[in-house]
PyMOL Python script that loads the backbone (N, CA, C, O; Angstrom):
from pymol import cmd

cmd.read_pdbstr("""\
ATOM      1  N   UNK A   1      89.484  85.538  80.364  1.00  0.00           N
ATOM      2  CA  UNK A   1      90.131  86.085  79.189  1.00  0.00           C
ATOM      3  C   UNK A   1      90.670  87.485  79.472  1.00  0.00           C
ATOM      4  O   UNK A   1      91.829  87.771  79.169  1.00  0.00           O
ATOM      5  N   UNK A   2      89.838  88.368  80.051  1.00  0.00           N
ATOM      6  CA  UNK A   2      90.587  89.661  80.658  1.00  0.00           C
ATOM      7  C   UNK A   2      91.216  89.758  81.401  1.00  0.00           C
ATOM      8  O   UNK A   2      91.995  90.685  81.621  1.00  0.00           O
ATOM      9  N   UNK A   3      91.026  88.762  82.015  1.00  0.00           N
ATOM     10  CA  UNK A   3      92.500  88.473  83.667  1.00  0.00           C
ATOM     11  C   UNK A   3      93.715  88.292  82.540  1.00  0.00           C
ATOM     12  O   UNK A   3      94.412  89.289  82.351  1.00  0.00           O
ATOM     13  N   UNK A   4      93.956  87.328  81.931  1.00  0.00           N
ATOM     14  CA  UNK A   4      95.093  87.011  80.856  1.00  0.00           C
ATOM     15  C   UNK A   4      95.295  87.713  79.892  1.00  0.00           C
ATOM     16  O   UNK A   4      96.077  87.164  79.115  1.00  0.00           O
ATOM     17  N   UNK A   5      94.839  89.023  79.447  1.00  0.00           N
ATOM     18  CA  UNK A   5      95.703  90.124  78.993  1.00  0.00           C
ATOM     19  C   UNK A   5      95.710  91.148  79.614  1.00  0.00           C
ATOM     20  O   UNK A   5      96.424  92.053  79.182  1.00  0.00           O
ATOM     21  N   UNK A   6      95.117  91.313  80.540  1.00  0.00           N
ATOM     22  CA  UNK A   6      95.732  92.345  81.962  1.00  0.00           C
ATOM     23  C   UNK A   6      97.211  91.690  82.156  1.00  0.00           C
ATOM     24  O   UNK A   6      98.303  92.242  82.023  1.00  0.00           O
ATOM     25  N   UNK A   7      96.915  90.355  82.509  1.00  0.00           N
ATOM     26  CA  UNK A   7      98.498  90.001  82.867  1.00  0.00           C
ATOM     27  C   UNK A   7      99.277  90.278  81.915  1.00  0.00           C
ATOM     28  O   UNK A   7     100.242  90.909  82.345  1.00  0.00           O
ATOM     29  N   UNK A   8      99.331  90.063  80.546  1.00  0.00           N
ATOM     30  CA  UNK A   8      99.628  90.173  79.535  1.00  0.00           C
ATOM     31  C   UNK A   8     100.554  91.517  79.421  1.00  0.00           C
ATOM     32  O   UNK A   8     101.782  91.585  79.468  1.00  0.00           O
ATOM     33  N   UNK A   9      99.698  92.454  79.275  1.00  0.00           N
ATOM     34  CA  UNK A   9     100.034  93.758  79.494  1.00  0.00           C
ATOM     35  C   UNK A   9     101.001  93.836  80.504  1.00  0.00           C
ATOM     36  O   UNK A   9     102.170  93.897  80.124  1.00  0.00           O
ATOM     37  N   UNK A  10     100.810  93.847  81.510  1.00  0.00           N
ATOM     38  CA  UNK A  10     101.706  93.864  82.890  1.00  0.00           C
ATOM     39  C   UNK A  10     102.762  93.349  82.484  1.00  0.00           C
ATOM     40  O   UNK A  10     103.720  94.114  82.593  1.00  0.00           O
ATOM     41  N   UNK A  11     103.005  92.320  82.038  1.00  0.00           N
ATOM     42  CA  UNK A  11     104.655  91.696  81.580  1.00  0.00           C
ATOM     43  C   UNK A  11     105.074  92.381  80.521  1.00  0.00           C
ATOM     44  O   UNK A  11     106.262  92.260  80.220  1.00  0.00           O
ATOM     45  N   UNK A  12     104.478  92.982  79.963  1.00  0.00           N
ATOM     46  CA  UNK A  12     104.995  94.116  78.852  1.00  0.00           C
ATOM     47  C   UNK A  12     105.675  95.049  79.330  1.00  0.00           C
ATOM     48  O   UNK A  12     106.857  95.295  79.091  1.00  0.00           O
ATOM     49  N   UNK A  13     104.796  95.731  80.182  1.00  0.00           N
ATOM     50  CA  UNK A  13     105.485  96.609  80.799  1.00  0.00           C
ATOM     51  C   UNK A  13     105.948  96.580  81.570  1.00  0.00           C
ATOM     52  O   UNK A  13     106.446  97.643  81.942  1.00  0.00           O
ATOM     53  N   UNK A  14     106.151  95.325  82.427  1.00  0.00           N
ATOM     54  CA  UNK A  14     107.542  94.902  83.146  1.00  0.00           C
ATOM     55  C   UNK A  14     108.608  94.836  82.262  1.00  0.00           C
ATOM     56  O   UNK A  14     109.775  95.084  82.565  1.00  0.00           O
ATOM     57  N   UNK A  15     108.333  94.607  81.514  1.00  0.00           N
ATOM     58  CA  UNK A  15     109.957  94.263  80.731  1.00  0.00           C
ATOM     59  C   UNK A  15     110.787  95.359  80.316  1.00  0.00           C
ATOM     60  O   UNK A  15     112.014  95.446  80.371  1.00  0.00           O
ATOM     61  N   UNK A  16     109.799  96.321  79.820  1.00  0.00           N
ATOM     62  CA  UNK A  16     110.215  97.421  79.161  1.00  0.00           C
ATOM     63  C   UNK A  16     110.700  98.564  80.516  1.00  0.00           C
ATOM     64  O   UNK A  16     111.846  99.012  80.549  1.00  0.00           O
ATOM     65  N   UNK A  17     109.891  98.848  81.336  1.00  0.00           N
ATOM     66  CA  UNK A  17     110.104  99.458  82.545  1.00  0.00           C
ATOM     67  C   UNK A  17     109.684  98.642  83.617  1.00  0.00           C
ATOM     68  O   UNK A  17     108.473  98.543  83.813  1.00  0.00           O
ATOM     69  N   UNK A  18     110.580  97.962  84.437  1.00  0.00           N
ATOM     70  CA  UNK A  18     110.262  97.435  85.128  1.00  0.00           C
ATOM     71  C   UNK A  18     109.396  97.853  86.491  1.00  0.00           C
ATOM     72  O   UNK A  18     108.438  97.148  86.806  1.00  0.00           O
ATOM     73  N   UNK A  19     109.792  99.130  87.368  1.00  0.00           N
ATOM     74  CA  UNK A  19     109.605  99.525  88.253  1.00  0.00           C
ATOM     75  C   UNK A  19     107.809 100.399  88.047  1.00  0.00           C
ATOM     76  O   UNK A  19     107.112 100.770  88.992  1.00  0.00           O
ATOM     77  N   UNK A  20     107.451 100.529  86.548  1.00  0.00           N
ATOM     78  CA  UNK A  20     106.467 101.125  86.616  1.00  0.00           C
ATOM     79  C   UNK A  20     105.363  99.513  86.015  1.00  0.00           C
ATOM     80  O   UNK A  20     104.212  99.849  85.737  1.00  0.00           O
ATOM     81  N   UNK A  21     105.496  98.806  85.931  1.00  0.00           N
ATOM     82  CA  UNK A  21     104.646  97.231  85.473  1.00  0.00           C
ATOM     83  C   UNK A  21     104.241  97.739  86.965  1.00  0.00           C
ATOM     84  O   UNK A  21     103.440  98.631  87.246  1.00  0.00           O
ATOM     85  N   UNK A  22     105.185  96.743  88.048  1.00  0.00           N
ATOM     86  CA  UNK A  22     104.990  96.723  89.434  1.00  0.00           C
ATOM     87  C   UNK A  22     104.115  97.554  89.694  1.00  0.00           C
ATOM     88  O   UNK A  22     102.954  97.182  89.867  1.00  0.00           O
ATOM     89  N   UNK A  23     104.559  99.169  89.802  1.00  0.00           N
ATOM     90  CA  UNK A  23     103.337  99.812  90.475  1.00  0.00           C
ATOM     91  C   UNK A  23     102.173 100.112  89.978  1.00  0.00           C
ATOM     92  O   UNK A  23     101.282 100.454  90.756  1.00  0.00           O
ATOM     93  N   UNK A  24     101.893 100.040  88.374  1.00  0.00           N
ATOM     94  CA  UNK A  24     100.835  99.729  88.044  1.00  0.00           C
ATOM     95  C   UNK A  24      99.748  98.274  88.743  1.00  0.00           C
ATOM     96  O   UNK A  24      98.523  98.379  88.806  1.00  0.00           O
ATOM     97  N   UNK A  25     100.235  97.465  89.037  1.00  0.00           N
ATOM     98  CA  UNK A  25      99.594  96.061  89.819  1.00  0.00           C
ATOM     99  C   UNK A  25      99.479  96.632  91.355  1.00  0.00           C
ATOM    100  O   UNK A  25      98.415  96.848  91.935  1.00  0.00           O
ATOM    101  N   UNK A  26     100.710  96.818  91.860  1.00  0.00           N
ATOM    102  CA  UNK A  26     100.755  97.228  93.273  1.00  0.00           C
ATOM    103  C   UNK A  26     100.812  98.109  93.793  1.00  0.00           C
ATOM    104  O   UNK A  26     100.757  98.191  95.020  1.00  0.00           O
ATOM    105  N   UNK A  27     100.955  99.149  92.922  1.00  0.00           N
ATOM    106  CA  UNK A  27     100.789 100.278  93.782  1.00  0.00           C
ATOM    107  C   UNK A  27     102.049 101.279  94.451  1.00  0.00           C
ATOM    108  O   UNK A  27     103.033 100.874  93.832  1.00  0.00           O
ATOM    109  N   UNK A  28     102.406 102.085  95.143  1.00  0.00           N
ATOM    110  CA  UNK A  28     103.638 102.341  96.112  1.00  0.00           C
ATOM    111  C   UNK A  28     104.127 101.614  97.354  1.00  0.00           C
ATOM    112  O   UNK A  28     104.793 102.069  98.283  1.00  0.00           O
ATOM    113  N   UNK A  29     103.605 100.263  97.152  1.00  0.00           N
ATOM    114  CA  UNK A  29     104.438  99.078  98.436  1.00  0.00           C
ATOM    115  C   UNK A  29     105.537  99.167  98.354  1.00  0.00           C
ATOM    116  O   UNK A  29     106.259  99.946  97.733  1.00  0.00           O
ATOM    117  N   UNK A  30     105.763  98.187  99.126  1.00  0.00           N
ATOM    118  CA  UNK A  30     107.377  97.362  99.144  1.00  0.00           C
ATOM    119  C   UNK A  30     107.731  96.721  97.255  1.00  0.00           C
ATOM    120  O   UNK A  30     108.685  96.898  96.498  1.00  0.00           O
ATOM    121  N   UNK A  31     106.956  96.272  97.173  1.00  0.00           N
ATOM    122  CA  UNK A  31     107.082  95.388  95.736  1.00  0.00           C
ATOM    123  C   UNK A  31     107.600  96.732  95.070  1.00  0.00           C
ATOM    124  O   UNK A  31     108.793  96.670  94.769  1.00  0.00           O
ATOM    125  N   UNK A  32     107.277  97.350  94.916  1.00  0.00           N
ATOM    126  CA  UNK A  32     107.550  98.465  94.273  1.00  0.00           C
ATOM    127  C   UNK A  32     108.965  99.043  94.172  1.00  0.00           C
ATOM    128  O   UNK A  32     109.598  99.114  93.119  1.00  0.00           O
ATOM    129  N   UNK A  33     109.481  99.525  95.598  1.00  0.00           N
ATOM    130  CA  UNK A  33     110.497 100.299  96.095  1.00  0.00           C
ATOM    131  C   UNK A  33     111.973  98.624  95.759  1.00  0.00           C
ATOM    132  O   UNK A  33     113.164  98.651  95.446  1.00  0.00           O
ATOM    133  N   UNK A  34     111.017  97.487  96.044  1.00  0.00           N
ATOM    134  CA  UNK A  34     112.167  96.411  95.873  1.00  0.00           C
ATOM    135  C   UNK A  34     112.549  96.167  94.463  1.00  0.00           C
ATOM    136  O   UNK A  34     113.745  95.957  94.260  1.00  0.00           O
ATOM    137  N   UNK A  35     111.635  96.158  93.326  1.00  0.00           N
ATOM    138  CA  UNK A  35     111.668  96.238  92.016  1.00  0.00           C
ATOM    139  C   UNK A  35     112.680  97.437  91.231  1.00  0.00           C
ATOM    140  O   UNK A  35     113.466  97.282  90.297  1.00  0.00           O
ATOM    141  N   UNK A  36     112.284  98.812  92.088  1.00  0.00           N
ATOM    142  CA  UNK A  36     113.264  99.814  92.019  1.00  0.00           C
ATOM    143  C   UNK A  36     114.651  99.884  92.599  1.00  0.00           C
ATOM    144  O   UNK A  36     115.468 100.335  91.796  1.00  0.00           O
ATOM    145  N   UNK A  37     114.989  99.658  93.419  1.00  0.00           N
ATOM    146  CA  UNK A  37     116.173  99.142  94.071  1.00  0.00           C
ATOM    147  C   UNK A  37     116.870  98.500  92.859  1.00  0.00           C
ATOM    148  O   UNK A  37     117.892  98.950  92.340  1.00  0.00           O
ATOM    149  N   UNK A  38     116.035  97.114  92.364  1.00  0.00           N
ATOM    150  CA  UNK A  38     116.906  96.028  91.735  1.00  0.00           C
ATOM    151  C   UNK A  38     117.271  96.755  90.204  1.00  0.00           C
ATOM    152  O   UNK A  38     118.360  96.689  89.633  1.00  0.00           O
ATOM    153  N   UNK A  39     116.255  97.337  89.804  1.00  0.00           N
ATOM    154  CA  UNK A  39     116.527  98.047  88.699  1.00  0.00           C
ATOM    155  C   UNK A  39     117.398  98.945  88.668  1.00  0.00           C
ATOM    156  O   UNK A  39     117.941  99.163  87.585  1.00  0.00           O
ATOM    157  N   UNK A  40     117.826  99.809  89.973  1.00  0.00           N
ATOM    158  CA  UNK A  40     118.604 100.397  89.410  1.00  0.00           C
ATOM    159  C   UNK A  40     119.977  99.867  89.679  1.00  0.00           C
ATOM    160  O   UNK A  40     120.870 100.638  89.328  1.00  0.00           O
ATOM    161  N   UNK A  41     120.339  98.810  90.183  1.00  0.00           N
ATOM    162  CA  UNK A  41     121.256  97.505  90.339  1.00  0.00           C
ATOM    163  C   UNK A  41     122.111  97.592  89.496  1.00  0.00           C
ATOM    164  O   UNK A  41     123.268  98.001  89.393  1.00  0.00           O
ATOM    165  N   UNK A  42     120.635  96.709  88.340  1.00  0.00           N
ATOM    166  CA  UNK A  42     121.235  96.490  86.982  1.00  0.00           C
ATOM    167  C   UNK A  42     119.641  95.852  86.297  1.00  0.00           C
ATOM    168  O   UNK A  42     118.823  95.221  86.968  1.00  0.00           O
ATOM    169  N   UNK A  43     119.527  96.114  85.211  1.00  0.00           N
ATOM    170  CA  UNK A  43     118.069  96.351  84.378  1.00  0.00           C
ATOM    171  C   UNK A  43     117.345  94.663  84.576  1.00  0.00           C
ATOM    172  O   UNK A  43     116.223  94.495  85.053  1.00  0.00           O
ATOM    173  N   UNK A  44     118.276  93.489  84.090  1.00  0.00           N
ATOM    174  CA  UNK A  44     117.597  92.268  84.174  1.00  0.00           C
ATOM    175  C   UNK A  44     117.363  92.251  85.501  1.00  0.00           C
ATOM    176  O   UNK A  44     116.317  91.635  85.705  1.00  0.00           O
ATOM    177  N   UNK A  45     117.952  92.720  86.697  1.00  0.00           N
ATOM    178  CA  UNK A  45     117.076  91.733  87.803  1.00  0.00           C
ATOM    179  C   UNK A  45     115.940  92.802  88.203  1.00  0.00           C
ATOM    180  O   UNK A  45     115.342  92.606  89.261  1.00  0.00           O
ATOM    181  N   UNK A  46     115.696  93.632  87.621  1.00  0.00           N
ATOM    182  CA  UNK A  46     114.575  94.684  88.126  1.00  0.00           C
ATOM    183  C   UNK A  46     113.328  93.757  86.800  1.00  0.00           C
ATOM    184  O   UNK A  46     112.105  93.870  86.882  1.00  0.00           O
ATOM    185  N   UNK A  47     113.685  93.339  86.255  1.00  0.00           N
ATOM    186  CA  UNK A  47     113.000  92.178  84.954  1.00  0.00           C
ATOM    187  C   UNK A  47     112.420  91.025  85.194  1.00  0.00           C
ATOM    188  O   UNK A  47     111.420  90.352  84.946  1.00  0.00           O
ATOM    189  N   UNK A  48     113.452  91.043  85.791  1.00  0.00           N
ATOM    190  CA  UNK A  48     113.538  89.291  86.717  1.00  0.00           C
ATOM    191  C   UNK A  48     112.267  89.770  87.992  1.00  0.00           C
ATOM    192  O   UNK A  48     111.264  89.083  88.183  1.00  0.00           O
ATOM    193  N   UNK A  49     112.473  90.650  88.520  1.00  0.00           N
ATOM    194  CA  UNK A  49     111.336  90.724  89.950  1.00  0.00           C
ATOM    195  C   UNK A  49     110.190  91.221  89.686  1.00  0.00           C
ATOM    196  O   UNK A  49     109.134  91.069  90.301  1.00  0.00           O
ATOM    197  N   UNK A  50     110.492  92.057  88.397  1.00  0.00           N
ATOM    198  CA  UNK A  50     108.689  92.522  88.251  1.00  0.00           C
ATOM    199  C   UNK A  50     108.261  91.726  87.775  1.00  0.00           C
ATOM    200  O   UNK A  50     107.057  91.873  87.563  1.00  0.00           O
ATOM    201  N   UNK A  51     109.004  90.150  87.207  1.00  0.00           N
ATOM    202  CA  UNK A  51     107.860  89.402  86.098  1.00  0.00           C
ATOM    203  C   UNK A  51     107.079  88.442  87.171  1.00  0.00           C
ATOM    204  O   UNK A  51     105.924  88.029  87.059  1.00  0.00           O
ATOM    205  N   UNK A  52     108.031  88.181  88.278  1.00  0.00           N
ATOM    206  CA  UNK A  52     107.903  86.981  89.153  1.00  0.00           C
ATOM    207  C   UNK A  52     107.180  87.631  89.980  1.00  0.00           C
ATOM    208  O   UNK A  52     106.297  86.843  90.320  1.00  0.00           O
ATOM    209  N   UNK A  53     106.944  89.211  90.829  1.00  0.00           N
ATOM    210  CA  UNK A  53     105.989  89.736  91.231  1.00  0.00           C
ATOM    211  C   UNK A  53     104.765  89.597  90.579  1.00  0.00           C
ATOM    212  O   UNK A  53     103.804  88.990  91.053  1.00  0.00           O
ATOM    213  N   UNK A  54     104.791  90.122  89.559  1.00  0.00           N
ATOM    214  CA  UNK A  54     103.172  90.167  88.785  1.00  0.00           C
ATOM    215  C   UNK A  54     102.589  88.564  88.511  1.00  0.00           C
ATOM    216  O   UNK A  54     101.391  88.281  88.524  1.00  0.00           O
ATOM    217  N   UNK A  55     103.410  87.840  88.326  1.00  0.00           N
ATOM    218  CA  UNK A  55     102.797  86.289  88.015  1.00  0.00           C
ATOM    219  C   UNK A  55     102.293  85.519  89.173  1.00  0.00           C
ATOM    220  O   UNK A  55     101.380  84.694  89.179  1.00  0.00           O
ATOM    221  N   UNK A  56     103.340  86.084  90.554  1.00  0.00           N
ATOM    222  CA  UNK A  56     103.339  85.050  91.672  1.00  0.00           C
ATOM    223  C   UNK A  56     101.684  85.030  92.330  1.00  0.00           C
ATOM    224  O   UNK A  56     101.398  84.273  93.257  1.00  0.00           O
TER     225      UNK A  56
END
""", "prot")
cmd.dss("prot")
cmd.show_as("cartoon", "prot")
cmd.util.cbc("prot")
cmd.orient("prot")
């Protein structure tokens, strides 16, 4: 039940800021710097990678 609104949370704040969901889960990796990249792209695919990061 706490694993599933940790995740919960995390897709929240993926959505809203994508690049900070990510490093909240991961930390300053790659996932991170790649999430940021995409975000600053254009906002959905930085959306699109933090949701599919945090779920995968």
């Amino acid at each position: 039940m706490a694993d599933n609104t940790a995740t919960f949370i995390d897709i929240l704040v993926a959505i809203i800021l994508p690049p900070l969901g990510v490093f909240l889960r991961f930390g300053c990796g790659i996932e991170f710097w790649i999430c940021l990249i995409l975000t600053l792209f254009g906002y959905v695919p930085g959306i699109i990678y933090a949701v599919y990061a945090i779920t995968k």
